[in-house]
N, CA, C and O of each residue as an XYZ file, in Angstrom:
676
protein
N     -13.382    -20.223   -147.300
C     -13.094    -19.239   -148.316
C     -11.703    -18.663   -148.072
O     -11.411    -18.178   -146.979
N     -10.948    -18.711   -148.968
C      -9.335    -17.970   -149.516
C      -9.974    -16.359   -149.359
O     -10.932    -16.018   -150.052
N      -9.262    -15.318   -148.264
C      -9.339    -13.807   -149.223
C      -8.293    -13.694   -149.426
O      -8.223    -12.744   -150.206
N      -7.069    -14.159   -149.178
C      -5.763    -13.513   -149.605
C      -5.004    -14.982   -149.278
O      -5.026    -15.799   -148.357
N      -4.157    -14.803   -150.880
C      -2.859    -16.017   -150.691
C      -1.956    -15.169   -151.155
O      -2.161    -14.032   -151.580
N      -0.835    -15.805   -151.057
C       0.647    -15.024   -151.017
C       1.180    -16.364   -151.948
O       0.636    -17.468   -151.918
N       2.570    -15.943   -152.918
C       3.207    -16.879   -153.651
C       4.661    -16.292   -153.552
O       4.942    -15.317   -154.249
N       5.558    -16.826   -152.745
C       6.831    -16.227   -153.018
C       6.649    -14.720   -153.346
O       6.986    -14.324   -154.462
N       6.181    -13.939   -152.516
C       6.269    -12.390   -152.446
C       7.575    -12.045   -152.070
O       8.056    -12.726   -151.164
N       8.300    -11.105   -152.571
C       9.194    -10.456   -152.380
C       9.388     -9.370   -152.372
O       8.871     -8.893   -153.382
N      10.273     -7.989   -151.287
C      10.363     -6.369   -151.989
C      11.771     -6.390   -151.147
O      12.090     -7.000   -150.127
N      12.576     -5.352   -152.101
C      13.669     -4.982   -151.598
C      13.418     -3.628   -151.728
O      12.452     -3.136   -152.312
N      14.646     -2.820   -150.961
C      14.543     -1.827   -150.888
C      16.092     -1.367   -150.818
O      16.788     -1.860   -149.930
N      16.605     -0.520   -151.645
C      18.467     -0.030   -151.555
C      19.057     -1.193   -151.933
O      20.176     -1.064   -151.435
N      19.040     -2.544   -152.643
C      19.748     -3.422   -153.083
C      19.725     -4.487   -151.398
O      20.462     -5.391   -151.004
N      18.793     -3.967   -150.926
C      18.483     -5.155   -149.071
C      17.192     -5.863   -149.431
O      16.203     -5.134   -149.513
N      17.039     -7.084   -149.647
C      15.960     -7.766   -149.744
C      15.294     -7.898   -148.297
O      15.772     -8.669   -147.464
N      13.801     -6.854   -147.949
C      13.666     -6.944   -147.025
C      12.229     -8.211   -146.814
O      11.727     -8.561   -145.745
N      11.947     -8.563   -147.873
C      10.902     -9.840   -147.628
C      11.375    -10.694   -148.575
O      11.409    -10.416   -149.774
N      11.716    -11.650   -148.130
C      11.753    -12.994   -148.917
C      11.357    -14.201   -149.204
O      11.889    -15.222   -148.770
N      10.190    -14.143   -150.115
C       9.678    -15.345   -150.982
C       8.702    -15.632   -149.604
O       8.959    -16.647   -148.957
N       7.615    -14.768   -149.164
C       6.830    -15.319   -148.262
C       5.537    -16.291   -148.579
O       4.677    -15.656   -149.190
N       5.244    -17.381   -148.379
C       4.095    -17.691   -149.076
C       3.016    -18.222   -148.213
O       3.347    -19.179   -147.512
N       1.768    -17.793   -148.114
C       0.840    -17.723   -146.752
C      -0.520    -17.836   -147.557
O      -0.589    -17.442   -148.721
N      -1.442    -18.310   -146.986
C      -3.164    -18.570   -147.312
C      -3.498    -18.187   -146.091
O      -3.111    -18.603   -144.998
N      -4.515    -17.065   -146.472
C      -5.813    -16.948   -144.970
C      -7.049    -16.810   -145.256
O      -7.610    -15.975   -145.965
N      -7.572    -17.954   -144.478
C      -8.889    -18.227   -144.988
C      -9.798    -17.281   -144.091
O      -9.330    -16.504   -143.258
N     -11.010    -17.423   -144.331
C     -12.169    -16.667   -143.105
C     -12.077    -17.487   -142.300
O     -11.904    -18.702   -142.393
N     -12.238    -16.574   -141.138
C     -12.123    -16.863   -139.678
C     -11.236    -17.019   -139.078
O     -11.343    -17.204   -137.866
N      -9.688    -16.995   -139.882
C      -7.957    -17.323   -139.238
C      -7.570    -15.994   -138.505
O      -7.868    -14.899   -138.982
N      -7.073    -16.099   -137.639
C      -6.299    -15.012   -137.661
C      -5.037    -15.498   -137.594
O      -4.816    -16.688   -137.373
N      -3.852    -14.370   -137.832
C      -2.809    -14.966   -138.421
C      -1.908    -13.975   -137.777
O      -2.474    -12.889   -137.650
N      -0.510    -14.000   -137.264
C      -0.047    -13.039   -136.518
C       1.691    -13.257   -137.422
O       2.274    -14.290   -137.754
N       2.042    -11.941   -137.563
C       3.176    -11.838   -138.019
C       4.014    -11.442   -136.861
O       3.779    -10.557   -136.038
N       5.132    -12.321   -136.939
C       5.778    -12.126   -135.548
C       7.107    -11.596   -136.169
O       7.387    -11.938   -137.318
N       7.963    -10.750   -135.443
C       9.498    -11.180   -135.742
C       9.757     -9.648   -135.353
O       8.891     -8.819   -135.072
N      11.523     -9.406   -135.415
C      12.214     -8.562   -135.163
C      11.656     -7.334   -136.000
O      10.949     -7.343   -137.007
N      12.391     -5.864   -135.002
C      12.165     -5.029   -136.028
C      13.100     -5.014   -137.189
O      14.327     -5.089   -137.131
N      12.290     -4.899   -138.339
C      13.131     -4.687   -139.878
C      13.193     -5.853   -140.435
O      14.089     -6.222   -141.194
N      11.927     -6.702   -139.968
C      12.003     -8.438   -140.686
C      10.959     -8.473   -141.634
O      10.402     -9.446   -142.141
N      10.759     -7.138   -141.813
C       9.332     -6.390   -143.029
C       8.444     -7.064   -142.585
O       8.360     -8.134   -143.190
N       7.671     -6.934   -141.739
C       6.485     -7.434   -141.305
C       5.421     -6.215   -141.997
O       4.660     -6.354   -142.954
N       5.593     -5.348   -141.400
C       5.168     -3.818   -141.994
C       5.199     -3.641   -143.428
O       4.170     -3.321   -144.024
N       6.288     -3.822   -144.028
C       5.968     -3.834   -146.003
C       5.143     -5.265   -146.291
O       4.142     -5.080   -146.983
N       5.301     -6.228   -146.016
C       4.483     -7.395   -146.044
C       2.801     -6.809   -145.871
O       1.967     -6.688   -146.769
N       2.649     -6.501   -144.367
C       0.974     -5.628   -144.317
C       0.704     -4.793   -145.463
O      -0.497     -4.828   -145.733
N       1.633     -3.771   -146.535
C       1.851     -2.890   -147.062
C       1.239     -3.350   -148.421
O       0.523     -2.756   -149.227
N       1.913     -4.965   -148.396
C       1.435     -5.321   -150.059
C       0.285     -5.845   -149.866
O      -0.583     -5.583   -150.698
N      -0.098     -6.848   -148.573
C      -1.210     -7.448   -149.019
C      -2.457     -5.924   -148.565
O      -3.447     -5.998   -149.292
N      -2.494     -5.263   -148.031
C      -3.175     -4.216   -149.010
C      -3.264     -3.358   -150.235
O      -4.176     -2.604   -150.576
N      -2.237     -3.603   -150.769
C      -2.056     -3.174   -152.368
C      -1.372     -1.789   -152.324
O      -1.749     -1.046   -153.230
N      -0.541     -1.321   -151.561
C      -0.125      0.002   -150.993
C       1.511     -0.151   -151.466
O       2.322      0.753   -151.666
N       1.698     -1.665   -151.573
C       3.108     -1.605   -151.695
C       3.363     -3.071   -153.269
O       3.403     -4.269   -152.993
N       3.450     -2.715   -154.264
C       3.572     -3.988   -155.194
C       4.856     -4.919   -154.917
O       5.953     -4.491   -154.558
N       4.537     -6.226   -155.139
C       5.903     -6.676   -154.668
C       7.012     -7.079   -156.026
O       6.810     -7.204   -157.233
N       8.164     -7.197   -155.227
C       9.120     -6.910   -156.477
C       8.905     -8.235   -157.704
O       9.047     -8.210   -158.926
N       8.539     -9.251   -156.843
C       8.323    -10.827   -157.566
C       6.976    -11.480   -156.678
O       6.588    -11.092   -155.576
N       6.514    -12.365   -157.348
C       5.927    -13.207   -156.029
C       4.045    -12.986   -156.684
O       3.830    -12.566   -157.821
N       3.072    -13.308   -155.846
C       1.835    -12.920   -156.419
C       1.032    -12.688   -155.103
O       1.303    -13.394   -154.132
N       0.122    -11.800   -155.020
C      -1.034    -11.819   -153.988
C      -2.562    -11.961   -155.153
O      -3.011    -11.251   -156.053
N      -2.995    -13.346   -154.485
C      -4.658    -13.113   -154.952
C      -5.659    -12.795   -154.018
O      -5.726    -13.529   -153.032
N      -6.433    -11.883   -154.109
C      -7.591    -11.299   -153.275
C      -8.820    -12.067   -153.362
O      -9.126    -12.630   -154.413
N      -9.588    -12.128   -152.253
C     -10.684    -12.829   -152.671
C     -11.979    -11.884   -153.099
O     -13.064    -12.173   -152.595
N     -11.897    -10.777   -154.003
C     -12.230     -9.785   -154.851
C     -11.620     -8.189   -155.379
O     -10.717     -7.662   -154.730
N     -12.105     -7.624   -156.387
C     -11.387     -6.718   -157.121
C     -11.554     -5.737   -156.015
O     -10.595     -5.302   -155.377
N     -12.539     -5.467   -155.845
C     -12.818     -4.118   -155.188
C     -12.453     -4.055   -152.845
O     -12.817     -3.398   -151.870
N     -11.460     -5.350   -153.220
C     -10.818     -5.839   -151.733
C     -10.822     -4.715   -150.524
O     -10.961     -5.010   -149.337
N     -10.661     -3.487   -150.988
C     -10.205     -2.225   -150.097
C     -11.130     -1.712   -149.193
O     -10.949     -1.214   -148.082
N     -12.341     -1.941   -149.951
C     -13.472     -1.257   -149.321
C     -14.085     -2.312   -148.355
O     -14.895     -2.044   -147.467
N     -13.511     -3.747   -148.691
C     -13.973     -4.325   -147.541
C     -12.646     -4.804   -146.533
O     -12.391     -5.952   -146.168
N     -12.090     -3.871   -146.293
C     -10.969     -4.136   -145.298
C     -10.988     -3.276   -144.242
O     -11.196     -2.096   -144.525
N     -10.759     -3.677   -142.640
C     -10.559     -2.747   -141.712
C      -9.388     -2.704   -141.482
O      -8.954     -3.747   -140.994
N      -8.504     -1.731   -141.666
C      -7.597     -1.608   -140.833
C      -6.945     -0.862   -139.199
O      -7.533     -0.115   -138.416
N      -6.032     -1.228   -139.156
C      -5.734     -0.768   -137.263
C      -4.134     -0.557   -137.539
O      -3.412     -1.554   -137.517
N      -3.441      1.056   -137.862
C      -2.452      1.020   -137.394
C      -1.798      1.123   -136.285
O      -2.353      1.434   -135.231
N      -0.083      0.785   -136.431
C       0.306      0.533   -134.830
C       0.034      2.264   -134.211
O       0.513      2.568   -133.119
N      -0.525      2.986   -134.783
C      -0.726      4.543   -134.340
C      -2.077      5.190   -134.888
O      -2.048      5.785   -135.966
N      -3.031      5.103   -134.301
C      -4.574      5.982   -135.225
C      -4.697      7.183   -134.883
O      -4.784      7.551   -133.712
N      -4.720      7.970   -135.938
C      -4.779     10.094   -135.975
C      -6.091      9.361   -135.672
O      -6.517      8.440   -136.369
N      -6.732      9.865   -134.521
C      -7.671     10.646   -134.031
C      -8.290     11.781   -134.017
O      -7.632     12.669   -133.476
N      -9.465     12.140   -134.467
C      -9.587     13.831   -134.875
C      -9.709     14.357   -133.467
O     -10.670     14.259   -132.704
N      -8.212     15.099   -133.222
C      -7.959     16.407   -132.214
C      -9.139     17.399   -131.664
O      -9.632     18.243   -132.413
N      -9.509     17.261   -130.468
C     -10.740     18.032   -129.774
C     -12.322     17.064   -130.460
O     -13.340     17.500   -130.998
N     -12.008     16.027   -130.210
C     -13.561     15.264   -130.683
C     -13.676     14.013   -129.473
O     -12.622     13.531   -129.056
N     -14.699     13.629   -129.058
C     -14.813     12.653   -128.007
C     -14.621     11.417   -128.857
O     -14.520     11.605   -130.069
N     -14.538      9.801   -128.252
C     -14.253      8.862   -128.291
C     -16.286      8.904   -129.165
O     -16.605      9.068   -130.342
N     -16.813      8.769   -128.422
C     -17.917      8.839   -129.783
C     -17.800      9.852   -131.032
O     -18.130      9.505   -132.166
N     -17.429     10.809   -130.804
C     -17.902     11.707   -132.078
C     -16.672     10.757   -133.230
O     -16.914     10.680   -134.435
N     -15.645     10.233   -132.728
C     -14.722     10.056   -133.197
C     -15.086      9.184   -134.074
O     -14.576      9.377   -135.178
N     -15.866      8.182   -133.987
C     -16.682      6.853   -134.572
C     -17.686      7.709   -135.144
O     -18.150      6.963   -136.006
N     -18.236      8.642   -135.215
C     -19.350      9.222   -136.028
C     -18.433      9.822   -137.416
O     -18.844      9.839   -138.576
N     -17.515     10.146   -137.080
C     -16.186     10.985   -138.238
C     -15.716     10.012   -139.088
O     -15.559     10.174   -140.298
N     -15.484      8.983   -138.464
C     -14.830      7.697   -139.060
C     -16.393      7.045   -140.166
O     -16.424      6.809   -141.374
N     -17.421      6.937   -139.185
C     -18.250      6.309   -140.210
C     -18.770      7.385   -141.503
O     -19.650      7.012   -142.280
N     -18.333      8.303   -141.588
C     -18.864      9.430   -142.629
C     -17.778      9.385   -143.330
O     -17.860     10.025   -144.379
N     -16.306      8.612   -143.046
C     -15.532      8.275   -144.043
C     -15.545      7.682   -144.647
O     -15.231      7.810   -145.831
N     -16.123      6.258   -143.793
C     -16.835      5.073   -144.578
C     -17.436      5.196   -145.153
O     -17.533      4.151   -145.796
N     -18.332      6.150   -145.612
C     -19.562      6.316   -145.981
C     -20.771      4.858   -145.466
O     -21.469      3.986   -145.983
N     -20.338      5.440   -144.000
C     -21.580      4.512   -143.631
C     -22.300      4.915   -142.507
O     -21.837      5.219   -141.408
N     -23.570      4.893   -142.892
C     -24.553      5.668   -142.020
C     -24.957      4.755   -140.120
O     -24.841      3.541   -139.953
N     -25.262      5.442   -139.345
C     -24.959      4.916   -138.081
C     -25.931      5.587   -137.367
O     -26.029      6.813   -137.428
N     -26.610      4.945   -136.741
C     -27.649      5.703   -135.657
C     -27.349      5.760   -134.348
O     -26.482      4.898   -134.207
N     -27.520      6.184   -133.476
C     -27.204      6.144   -131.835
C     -27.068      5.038   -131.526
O     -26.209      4.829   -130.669
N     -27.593      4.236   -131.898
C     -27.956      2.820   -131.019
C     -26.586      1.754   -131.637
O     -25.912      1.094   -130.846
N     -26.353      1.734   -133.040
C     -25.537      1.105   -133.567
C     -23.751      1.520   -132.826
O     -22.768      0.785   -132.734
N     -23.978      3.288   -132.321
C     -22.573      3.669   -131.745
C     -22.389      3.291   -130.822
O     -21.267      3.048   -130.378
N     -23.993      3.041   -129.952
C     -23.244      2.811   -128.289
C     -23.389      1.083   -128.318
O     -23.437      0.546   -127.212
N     -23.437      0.484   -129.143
C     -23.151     -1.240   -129.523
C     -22.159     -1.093   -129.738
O     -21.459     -1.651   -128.892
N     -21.509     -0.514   -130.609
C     -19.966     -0.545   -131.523
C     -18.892     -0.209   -129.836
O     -17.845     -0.792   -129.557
N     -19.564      0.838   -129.012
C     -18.536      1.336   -128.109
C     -18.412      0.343   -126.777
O     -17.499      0.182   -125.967
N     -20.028     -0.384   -126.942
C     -19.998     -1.208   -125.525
C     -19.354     -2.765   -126.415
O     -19.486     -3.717   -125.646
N     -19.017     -3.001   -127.148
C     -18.683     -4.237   -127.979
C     -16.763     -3.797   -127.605
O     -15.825     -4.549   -127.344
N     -16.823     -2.338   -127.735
C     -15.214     -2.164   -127.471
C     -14.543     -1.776   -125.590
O     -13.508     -1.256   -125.174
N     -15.835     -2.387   -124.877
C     -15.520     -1.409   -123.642
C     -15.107     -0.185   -123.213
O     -14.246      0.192   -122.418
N     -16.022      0.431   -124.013
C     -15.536      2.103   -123.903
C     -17.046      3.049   -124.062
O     -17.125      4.002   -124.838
N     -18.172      2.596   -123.196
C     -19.973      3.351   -123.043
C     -19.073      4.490   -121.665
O     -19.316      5.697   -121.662
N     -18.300      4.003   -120.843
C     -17.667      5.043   -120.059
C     -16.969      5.981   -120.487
O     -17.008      7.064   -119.902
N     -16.197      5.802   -121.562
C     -15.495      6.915   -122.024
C     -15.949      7.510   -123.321
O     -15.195      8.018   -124.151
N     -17.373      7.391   -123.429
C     -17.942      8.064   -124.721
C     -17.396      9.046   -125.200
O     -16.704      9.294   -126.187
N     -18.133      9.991   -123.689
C     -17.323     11.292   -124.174
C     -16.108     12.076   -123.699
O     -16.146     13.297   -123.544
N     -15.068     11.359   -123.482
C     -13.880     11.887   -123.411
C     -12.972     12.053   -124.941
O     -13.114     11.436   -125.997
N     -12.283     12.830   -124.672
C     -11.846     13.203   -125.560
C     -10.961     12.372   -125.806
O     -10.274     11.923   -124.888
N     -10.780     11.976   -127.134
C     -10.183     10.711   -127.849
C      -8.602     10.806   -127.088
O      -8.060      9.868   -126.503
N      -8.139     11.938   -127.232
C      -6.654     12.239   -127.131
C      -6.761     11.950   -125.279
O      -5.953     11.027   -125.183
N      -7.057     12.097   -124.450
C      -7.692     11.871   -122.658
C      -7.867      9.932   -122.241
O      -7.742      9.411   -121.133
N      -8.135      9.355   -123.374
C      -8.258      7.879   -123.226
C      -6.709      7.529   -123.114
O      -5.659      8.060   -123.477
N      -6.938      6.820   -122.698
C      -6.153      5.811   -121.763
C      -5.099      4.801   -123.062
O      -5.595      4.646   -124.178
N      -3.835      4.258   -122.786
C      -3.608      3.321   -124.236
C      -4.396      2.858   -124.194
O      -5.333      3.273   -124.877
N      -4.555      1.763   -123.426
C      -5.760      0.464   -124.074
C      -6.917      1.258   -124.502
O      -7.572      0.710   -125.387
N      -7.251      2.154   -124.197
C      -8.746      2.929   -124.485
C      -8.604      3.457   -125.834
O      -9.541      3.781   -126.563
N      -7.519      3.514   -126.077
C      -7.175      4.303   -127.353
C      -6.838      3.123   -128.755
O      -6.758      3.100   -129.983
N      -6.750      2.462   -127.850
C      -5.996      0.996   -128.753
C      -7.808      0.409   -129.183
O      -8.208      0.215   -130.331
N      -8.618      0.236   -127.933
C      -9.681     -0.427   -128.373
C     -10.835      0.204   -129.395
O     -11.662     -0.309   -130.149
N     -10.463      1.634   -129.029
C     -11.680      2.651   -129.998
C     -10.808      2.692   -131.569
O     -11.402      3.149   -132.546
N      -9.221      2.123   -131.719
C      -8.724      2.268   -132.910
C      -9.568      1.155   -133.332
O     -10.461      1.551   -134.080
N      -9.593     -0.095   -133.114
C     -10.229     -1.249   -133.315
C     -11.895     -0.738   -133.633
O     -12.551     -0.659   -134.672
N     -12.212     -0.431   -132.120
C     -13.849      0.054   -133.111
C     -13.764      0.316   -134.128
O     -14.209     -0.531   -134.902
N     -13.196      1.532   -134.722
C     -13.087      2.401   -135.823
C     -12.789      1.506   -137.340
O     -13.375      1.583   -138.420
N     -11.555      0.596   -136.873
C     -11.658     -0.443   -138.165
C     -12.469     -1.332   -138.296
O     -12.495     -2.050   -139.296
N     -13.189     -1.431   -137.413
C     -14.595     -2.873   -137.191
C     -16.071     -1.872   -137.702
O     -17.216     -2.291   -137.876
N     -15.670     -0.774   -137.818
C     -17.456     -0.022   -137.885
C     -17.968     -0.030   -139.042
O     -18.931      0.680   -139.333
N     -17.286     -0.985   -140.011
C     -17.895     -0.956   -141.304
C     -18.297     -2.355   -141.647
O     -18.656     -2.861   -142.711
N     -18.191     -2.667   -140.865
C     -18.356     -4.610   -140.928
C     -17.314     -5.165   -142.149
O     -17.649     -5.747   -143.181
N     -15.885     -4.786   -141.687
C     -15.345     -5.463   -142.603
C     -15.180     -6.740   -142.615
O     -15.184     -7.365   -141.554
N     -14.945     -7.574   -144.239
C     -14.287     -8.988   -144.357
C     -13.228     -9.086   -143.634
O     -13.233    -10.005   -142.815
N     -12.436     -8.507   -143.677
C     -10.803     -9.066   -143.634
C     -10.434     -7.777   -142.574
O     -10.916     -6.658   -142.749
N      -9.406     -8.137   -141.324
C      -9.072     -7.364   -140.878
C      -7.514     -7.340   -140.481
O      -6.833     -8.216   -139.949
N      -7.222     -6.219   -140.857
C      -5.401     -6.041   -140.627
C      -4.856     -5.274   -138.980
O      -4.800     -4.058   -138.800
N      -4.600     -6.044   -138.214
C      -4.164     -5.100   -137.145
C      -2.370     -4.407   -136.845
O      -1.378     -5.133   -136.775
N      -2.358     -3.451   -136.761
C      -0.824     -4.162   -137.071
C      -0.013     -3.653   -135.388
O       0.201     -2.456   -135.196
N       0.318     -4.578   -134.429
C       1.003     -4.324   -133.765
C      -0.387     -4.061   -132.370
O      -0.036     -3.335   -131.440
N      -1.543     -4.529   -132.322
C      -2.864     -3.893   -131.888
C      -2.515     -3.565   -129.917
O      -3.000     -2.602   -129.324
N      -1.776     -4.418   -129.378
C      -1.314     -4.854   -127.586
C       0.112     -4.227   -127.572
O       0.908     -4.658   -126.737
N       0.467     -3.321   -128.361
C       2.077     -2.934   -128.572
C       1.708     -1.775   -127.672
O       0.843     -0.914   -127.833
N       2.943     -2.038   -126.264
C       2.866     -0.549   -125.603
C       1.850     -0.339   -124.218
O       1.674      0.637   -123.488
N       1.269     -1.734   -124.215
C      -0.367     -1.732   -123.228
C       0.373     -2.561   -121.997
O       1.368     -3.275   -122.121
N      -0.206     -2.347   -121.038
C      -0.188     -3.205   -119.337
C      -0.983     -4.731   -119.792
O      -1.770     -5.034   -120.689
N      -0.531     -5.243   -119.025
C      -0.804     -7.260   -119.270
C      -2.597     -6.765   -119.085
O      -3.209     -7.216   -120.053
N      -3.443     -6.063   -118.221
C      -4.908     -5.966   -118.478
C      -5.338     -5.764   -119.538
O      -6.301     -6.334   -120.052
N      -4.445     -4.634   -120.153
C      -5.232     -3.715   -121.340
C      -4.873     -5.205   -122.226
O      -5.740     -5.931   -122.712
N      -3.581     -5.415   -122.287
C      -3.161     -6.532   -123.580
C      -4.738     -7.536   -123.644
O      -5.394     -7.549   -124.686
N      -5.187     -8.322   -122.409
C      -5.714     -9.148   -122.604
C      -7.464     -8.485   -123.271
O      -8.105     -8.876   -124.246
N      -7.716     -7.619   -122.478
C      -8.537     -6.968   -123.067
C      -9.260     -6.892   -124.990
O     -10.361     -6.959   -125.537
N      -7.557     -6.685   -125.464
C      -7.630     -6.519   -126.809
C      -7.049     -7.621   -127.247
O      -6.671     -7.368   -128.391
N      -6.779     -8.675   -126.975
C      -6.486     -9.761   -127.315
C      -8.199    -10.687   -126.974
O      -8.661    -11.346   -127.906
N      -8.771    -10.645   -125.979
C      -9.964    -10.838   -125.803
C     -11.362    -10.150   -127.044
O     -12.338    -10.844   -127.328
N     -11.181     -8.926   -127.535
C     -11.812     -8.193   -128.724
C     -11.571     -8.987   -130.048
O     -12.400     -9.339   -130.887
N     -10.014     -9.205   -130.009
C      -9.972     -9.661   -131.441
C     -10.545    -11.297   -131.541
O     -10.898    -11.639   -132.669
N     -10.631    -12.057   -130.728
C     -10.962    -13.389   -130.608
C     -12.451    -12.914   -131.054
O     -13.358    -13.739   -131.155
């Protein structure tokens, strides 16, 4: 299954063409890694194929209308709600989702992210990688189709990297 193809996408920005004519298919089960310098729009590229950014030319097809609600995302930075533990934090997040969660489903979601030790520390007290892997919970707690990470091992020690390179596999 196709959820997202790309056709010669393009966006400029100030008369600077910062994506040019990208054209990409990702099927289920790919993962797909955008590599390159900063300012090679990797970031407005993530921007359109969530529909956040239209592109100037070019086409994205979704593999449905209502695409958003089944997407997780992971920015290279997750607001964490300030004074809440690494669980409550996933209880906040799933009431955004509007998706209901019982005890048992949180401490799966937290031991699936290596983090039943740091339940209850306070989100902002975790560690990068700890912080990097509960961002990941948080975009995984809705069972999304399609998942966007952007930048997920940016900033982490070669353990933590493999760690979350080990999650996303």
């Amino acid at each position: 299954m196709i959820f997202m193809e790309t056709k010669s996408i393009r966006k400029q920005f100030h008369n600077r063409e910062v994506v040019r004519g990208i054209d990409v298919e990702i099927k289920q089960g790919e993962i797909l890694a955008l590599i390159g310098t900063n300012g090679a729009g990797k970031s407005t590229t993530l921007a359109m194929l969530l529909g956040i950014l239209q592109p100037d030319a070019g086409t994205i097809t979704r593999w449905r209308e209502d695409f958003r609600a089944h997407i997780g995302v992971q920015l290279q930075s997750t607001p964490f709600f300030e004074g809440y533990t690494a669980e409550e934090n996933l209880r906040l997040f799933a009431a955004l989702y509007n998706v209901k969660v019982d005890k048992q489903q949180i401490q799966r979601k937290l031991e699936e992210c290596n983090l039943q030790e740091a339940r209850k520390t306070l989100a902002s007290r975790l560690s990068g990688g700890q912080q990097k892997r509960l961002a990941i919970a948080v975009t995984t707690l809705h069972n999304p189709d399609f998942i966007i990470l952007d930048e997920p091992a940016a900033g982490l020690d070669p353990r933590a990297r493999h760690k979350v390179r080990n999650m996303i596999q």
